[in-house]
C-alpha atoms as a printed R data frame, in Angstrom:
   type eleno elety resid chain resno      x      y       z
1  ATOM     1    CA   UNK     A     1  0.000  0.000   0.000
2  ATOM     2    CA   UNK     A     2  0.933  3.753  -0.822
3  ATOM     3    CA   UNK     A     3  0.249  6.101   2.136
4  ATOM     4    CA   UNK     A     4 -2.042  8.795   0.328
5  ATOM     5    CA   UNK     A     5 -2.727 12.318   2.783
6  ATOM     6    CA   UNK     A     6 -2.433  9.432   6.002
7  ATOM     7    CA   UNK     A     7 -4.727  6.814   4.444
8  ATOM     8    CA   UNK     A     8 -3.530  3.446   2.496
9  ATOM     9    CA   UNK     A     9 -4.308  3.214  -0.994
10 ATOM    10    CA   UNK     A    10 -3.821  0.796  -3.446
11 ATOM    11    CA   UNK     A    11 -1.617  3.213  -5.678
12 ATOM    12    CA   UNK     A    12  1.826  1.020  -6.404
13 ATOM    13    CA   UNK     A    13  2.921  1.257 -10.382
14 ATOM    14    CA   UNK     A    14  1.235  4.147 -10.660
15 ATOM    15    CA   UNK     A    15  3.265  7.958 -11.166
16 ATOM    16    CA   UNK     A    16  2.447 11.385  -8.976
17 ATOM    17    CA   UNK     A    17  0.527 12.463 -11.907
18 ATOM    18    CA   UNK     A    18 -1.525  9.677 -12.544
19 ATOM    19    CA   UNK     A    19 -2.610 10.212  -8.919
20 ATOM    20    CA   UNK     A    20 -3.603 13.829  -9.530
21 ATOM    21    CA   UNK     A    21 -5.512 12.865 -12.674
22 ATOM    22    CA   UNK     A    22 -7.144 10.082 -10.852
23 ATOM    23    CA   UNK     A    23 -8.283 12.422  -7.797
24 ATOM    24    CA   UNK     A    24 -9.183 15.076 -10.192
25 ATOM    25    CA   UNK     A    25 -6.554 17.427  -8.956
26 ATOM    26    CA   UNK     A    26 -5.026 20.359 -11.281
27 ATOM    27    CA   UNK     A    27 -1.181 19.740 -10.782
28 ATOM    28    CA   UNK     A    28 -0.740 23.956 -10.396
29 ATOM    29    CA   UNK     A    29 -2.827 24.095  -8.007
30 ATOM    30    CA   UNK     A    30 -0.806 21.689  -5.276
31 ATOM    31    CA   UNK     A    31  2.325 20.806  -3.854
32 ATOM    32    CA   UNK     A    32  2.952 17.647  -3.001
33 ATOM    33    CA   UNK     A    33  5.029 15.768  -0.879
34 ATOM    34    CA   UNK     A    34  6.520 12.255  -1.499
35 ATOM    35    CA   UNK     A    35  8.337 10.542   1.409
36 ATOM    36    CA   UNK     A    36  8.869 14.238   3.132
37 ATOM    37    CA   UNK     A    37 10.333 15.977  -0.161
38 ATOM    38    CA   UNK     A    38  8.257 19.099  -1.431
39 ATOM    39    CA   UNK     A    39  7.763 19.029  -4.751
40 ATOM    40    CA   UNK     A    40  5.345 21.227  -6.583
41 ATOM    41    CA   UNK     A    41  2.887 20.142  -8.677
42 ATOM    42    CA   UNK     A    42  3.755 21.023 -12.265
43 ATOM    43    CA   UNK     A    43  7.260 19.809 -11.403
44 ATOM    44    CA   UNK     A    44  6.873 16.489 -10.835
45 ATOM    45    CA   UNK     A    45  9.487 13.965 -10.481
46 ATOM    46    CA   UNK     A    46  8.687 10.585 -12.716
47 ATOM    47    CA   UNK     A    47  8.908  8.379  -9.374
48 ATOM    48    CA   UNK     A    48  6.628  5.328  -9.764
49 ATOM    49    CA   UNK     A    49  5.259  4.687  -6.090
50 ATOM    50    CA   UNK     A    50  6.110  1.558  -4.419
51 ATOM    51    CA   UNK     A    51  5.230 -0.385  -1.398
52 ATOM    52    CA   UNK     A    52  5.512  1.989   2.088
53 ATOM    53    CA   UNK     A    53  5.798  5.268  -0.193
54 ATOM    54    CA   UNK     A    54  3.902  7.905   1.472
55 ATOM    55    CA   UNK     A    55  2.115 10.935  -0.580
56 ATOM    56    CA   UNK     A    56  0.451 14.038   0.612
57 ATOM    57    CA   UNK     A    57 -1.011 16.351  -1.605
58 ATOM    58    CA   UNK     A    58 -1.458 19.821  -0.394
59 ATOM    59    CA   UNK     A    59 -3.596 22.632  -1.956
60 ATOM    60    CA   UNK     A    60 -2.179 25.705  -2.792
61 ATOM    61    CA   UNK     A    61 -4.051 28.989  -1.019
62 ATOM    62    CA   UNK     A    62 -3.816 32.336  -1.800
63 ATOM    63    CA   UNK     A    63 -3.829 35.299   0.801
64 ATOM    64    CA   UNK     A    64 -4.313 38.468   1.376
């Protein structure tokens, strides 16, 4: 199992942006972390997740 924002998922072969298409996510819209690196979301690295890999996906707010 892939840890997914704390929860397992079945998510192992699959690349960080196949998850965002799956979950409906636009990639500039997020950051995302893969085992504690920040990476954002239209920069990508081509990692295909594996067993114990742990994924948080973070939305990206604006302030004022």
């Amino acid at each position: 199992m892939v840890w997914l924002n704390g929860e397992p998922k079945p998510l192992e072969g699959k690349t960080l942006k196949e998850v965002l298409e799956a979950l409906g996510v636009e990639p500039e819209r997020v950051a995302v972390l893969l085992n504690g690196e920040a990476y954002s979301g239209r920069e990508l690295p081509p990692h295909v997740l594996q067993e114990g890999d742990e994924v948080e996906v973070v939305a990206l707010m604006q302030g004022g």
